[in-house]
C-alpha positions in Angstrom: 153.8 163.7 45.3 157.2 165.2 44.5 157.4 167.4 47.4 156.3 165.1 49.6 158.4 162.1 48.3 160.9 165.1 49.1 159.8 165.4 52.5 159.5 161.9 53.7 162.8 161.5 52.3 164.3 164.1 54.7 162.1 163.0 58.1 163.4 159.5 57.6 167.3 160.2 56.9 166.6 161.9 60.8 164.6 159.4 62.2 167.7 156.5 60.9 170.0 159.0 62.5 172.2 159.2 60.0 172.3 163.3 59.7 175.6 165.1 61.1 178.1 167.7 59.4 180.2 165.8 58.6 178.6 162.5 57.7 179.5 161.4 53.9 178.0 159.1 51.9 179.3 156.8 49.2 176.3 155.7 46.9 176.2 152.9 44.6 174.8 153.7 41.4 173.2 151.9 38.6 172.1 154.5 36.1 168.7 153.0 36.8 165.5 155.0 38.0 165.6 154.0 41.8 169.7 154.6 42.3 169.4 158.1 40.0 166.4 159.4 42.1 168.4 158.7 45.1 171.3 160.6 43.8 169.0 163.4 42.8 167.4 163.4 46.8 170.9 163.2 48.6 171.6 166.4 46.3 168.7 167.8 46.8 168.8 168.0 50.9 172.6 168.8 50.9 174.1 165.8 51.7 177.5 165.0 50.7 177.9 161.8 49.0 180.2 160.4 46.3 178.6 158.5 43.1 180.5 154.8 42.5 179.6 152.7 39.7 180.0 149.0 38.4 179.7 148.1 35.2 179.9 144.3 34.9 180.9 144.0 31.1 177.3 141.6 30.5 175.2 143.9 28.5 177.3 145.1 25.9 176.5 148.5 24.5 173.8 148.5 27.5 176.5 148.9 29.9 178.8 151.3 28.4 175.4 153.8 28.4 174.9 153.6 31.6 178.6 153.9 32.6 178.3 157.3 30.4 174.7 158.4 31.8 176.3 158.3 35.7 179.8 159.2 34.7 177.8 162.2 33.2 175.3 163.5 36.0 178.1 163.5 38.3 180.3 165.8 36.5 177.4 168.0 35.8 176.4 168.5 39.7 180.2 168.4 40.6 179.8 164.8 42.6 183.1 163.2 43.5 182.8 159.8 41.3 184.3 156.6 41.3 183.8 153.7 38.8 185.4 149.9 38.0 184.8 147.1 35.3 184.8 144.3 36.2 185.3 141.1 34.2 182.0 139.1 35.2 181.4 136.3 33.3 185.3 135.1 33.9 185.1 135.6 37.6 182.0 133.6 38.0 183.1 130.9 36.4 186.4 131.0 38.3 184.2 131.0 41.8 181.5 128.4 40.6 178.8 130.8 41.1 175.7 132.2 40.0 176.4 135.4 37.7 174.2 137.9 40.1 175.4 136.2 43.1 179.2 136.9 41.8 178.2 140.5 41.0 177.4 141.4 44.6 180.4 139.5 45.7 182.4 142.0 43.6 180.3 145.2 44.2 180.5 145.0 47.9 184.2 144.2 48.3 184.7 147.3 46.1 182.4 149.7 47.7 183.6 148.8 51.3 187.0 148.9 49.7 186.2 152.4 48.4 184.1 153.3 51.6 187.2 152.9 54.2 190.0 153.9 51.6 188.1 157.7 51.3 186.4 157.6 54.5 183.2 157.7 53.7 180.6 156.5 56.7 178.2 154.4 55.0 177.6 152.8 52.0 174.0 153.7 50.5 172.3 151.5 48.1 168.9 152.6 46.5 166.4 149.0 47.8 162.9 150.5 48.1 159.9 149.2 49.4 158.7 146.8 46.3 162.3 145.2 46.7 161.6 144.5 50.2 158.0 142.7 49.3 159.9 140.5 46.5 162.9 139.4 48.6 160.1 138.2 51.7 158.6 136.2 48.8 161.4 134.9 47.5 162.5 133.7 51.3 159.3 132.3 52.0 158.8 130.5 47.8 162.2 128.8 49.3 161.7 127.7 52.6 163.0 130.1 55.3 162.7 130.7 59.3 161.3 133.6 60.5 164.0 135.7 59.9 163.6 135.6 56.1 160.6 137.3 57.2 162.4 140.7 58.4 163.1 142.0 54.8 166.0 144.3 53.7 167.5 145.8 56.9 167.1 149.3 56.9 170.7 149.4 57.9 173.1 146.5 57.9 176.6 147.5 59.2 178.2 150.6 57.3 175.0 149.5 54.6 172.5 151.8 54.4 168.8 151.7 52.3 167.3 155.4 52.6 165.2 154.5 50.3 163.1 151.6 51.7 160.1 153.3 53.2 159.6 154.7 49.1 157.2 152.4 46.5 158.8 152.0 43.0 155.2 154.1 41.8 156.6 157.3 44.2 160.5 156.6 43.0 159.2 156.8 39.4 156.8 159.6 39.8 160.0 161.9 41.1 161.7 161.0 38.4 158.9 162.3 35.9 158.5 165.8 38.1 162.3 166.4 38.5 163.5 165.1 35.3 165.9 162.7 36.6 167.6 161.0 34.1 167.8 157.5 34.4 168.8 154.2 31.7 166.1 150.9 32.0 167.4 147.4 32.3 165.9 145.3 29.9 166.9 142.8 32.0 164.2 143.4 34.7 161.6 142.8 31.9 162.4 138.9 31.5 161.4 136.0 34.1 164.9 134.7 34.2 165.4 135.2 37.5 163.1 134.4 40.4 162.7 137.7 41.4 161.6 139.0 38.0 159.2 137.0 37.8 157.7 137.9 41.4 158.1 141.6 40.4 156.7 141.3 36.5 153.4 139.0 37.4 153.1 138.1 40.9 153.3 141.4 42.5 150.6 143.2 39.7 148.3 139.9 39.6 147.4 140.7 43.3 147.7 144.6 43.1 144.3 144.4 40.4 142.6 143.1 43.8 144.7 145.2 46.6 145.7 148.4 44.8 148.1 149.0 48.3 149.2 145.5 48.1 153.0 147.0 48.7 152.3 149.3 51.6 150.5 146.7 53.2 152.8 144.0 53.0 155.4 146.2 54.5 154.0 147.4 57.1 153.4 143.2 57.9 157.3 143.1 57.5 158.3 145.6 59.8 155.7 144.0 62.7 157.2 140.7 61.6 160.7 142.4 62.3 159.6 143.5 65.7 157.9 139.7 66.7 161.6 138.5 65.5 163.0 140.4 68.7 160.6 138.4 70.8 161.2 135.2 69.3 164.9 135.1 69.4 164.8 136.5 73.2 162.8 132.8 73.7 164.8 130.6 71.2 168.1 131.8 73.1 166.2 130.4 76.2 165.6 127.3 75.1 168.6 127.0 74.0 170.7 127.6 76.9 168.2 124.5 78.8 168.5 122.2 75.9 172.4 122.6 74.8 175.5 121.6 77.2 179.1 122.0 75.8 181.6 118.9 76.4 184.7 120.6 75.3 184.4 121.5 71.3 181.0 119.4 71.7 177.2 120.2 72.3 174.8 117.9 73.8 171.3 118.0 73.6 169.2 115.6 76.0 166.5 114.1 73.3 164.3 113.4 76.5 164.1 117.1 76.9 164.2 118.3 73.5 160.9 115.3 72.5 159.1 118.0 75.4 159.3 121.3 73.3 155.9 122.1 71.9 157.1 123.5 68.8 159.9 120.8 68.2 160.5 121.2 64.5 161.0 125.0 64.7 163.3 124.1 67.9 165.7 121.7 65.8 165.4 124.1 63.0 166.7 127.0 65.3 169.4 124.8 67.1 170.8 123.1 64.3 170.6 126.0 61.1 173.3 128.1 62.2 175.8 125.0 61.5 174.9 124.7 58.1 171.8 122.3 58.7 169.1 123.3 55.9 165.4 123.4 56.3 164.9 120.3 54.5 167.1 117.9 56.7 164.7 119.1 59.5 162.9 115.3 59.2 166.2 113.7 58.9 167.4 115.4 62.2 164.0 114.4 63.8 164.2 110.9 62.6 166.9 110.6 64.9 165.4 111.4 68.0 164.2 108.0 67.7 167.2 106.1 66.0 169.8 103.7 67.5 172.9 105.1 68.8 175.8 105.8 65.9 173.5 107.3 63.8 173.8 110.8 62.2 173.0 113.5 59.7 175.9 115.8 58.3 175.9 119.4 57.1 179.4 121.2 55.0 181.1 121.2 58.4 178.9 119.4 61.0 178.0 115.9 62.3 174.7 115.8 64.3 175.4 112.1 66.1 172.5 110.2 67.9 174.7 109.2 71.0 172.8 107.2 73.5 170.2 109.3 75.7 171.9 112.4 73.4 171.8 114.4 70.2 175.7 115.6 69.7 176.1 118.5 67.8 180.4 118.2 66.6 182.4 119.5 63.7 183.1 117.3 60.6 186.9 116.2 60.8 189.3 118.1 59.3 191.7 116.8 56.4 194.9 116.0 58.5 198.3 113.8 58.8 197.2 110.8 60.7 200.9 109.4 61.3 203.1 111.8 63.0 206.9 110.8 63.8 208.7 111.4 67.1 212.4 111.4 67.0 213.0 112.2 70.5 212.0 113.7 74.2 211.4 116.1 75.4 208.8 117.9 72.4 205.8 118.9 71.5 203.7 117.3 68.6 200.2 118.5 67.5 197.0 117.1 65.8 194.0 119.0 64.3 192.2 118.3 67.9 195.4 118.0 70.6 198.7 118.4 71.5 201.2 115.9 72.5 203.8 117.4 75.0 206.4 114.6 76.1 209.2 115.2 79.0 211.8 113.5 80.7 212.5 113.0 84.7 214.8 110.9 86.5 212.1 110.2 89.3 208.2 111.3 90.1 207.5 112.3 93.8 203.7 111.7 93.2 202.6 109.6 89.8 199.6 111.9 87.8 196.0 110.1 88.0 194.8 112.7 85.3 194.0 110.3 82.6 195.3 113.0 79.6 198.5 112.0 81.2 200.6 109.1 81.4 204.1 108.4 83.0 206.4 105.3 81.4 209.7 103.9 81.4 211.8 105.8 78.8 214.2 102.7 79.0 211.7 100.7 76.9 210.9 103.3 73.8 212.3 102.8 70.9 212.6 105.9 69.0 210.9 107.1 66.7 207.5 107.0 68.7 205.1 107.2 66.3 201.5 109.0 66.8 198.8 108.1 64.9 195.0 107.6 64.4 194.0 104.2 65.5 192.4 101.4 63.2 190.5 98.5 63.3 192.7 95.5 64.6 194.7 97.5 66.9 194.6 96.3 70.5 196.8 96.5 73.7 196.9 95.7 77.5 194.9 97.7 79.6 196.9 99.1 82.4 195.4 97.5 85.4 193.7 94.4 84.1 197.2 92.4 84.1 198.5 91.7 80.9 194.8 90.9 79.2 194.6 91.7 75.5 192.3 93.9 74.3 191.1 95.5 70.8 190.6 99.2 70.8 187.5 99.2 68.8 186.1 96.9 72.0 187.7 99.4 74.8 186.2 102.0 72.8 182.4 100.0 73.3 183.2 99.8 76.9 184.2 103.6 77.3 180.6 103.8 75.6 182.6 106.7 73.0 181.0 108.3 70.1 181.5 107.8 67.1 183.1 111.7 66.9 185.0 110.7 69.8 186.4 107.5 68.0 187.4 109.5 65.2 189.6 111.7 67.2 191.6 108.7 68.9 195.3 108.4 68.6 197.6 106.0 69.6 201.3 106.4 70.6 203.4 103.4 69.2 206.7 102.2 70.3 208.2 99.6 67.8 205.1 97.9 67.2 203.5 98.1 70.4 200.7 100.4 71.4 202.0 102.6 74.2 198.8 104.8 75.5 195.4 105.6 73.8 195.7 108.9 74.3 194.3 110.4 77.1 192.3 107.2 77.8 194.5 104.2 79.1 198.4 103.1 79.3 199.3 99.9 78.3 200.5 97.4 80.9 203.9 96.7 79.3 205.0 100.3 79.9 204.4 101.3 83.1 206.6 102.4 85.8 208.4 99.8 87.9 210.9 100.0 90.7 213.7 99.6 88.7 212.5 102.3 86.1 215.6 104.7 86.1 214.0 107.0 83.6 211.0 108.5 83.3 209.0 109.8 79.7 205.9 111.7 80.7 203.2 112.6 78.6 200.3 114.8 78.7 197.6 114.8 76.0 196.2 118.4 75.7 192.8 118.8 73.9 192.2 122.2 71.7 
């Protein structure tokens, strides 16, 4: 068992391709059984490596033994060794998080920290093949895609998981016939965490009925991480037909999108990577067949059900929504545009681009104000002679989206409304033969 473990051990590290000279490797260590026989492998097939150790202050007397038992083996084999305490319990209350989540936080920005500063090329941690099994269980208990499916990468970046084609039976059985020394985490023995419980009951309950119950469901991961390829080639298809960008916008025809076969896993797939969850699937479906105006929003999303069209737009960022304008010529700018205004003492041809508008710098009265426009506002249309009209109903007839609403500024003069931006010029401010000066604007989105 040893010798093989041994073996195995060596025929994989080639197979990753992550032999060379002068390759180094930084590995985190626990003091537990799976991160000690690691250590004990790397030294054991000549490897250079460096040891680095956390100890998160949250078990006490616990902790400083295992600092002691690594700090130990590494002097004793003459392993370069690096260690940190950190304060746990303050910091994830500081970052409103759980406390394993904040102890990854802080042991990965150390050891890439560590990894670049000494120039180590990769980061090894010791996952092994029952962690993989546990963390596809965990994925699928909570409702996941297909690419919870994939496991623990092998290799993730400058990560690396040598230890992932190894069971914890053949970790611990190495550790018996080499004498590693190693520190258990009483921890792992309560159902505290979800993944405890997987590994303490779930995992053994159906190992009395498939004594390879590990092996097998790994070798199901890894052809699950091979369909995953395929899949993704075919989702990217689908969605290059079914999304069209509009500026910072997508739009996704509902007629075509109501013809995918598999339309819940389609929505998942389009809408997930903008912070959509797997439960808001029905809501998203729901409005494939809702009026127009509708919508569903994620942390930083709005999707929008916006005539024959789902549009997929960013959630509107915190900004000033009056901006003052002392003079010409200048540049102003909004989370979504830019305002640049100039001055001319005569046109040779009069812009029909509507982002831009040209008007008589004899009737401004400075400051010019920019703002956000708001229910009641209204103006006169330029060429529909001096007929009032509100915004919100130009808005109707432009047939605008609510996103595209929420992004509308108006440039004031005194009390008047000047331009919608990049939409229409009011009447009252247009260029006329005795116009001696000319203020143009351009409206330029981001």
């Amino acid at each position: 068992m040893t010798k093989d473990l041994l073996q195995l051990f060596g025929e994989n590290w080639k197979r990753q391709q992550w032999s060379g000279a002068d390759v180094q490797i930084l590995l985190a260590v626990s003091g537990g059984v799976d991160s000690m026989v690691l250590a004990d492998l790397l030294r054991r097939s000549a490897i250079k490596f460096g040891m680095a150790h956390c100890n998160y202050q949250l078990r006490d007397e616990a902790s400083e033994l295992d600092e002691q038992l690594v700090m130990g083996w590494a002097k004793q084999y003459d392993i370069p060794f690096f260690q940190v305490r950190f304060d746990t319990k303050k910091v994830k209350e500081e970052w409103k998080m759980g406390t394993q989540e904040a102890a990854r936080v802080l042991r990965y920005e150390w050891l890439d920290n560590l990894r670049t500063t000494y120039e180590y090329h990769f980061v090894a941690t010791a996952h092994h093949a029952n962690d993989n099994v546990e963390t596809v269980l965990m994925n699928l208990f909570k409702g996941t895609g297909i690419s919870g499916l994939h496991g623990i990468r092998v290799q993730n970046s400058r990560v690396i998981r040598p230890l992932l084609f190894a069971t914890k039976e053949e970790i611990r059985a190495y550790a018996a016939a080499h004498a590693v020394p190693f520190r258990e985490d009483a921890s792992n023995e309560t159902d505290v965490y979800l993944r405890n419980a997987i590994r303490n009951h779930i995992i053994p309950a159906v190992a009395e009925r498939i004594p390879n119950v590990v092996q097998q469901v790994n070798e199901s991961i890894a052809r699950f991480a091979q369909a995953e390829i395929l899949y993704r080639k075919q989702v990217e298809k689908e969605k290059k037909k079914l999304m069209m960008q509009r500026g910072r916008d997508w739009y996704v025809p509902i007629k075509k999108l109501r013809q995918q076969e598999a339309l819940e896993t389609i929505v998942y797939e389009l809408f997930h990577p903008y912070g959509f969850s797997p439960a808001q699937i029905p809501q998203l479906l729901q409005l494939l067949a809702a009026e127009s105006g509708h919508y569903i929003n994620s942390a930083t999303h709005r999707v929008i059900r916006h005539r024959d069209f789902l549009v997929l737009t960013e959630q509107a960022e915190a900004s000033a929504d009056l901006i003052l304008i002392e003079g010409a010529p200048g540049v102003v700018h909004t989370a979504d545009a830019s305002l640049h205004l100039s001055t001319h003492t005569s046109l040779d041809v009069i812009p029909t681009d509507k982002n831009i508008a040209c008007v008589d710098f004899g009737k401004m009265e400075f400051p010019l104000v920019l703002r956000k426009w708001k229910t009641g506002d209204y103006f006169y249309p330029f060429g529909m002679g001096m007929k009032k009209k509100k915004i919100s109903k130009f808005f109707i007839e432009q047939k605008l989206a609510i996103h595209e609403k929420e992004r509308a500024w108006v440039l004031v003069s005194g009390d008047r409304i000047v331009w919608v931006a990049g939409m229409r010029l009011d009447e009252r401010f247009k260029l006329k033969p005795d116009t001696q000066h000319v203020l143009k604007l351009e409206w330029r989105h981001l």
